[in-house]
N, C-alpha and C positions, 0 to 999 in steps of 0.2 A: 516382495518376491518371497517365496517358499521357500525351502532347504531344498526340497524337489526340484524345483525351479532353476537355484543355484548349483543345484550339482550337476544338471543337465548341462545348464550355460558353460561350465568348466570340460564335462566332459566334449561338447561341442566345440569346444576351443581349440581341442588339441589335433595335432595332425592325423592324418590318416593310417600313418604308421607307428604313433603312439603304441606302446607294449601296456600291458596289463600295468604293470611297476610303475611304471611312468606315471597314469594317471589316477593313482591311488596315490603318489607322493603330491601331484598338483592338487587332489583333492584337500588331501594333508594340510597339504601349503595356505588353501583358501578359507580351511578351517583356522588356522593359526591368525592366518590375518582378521578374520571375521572376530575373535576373542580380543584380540591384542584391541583391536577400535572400540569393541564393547567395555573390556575395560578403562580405556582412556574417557570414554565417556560418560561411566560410572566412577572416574576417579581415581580408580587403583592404580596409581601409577608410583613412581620412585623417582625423586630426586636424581641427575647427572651425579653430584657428591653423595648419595646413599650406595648410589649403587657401584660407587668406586669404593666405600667403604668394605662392603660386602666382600666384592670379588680380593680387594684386598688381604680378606680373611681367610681366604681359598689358596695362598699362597704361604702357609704355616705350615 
């Protein structure tokens, strides 16, 4: 499937009374997920304990 293709399917998805807003955030959304599996797929991913490490550091 295309970018074309997926972004049609998202915007067909959404109801009839969808607002502008609305399906620029699902689009958003579909993009975020589309990364997130590309990079589980390519490996980039972070240990459950790395990234408790991390956030850990965020609370200094």
């Amino acid at each position: 499937m295309t970018d074309k293709e997926r972004i049609i399917a998202v915007i067909e998805a959404q109801p009839e009374d969808a607002s502008y807003d609305e399906i620029v955030r699902e689009l958003a959304f579909a993009r975020m997920i589309d990364r997130g599996l590309n990079d589980a797929r390519e490996g980039r991913t972070l240990s459950h304990e790395e990234m408790g490490r991390r956030i850990a550091t965020w609370r200094k």
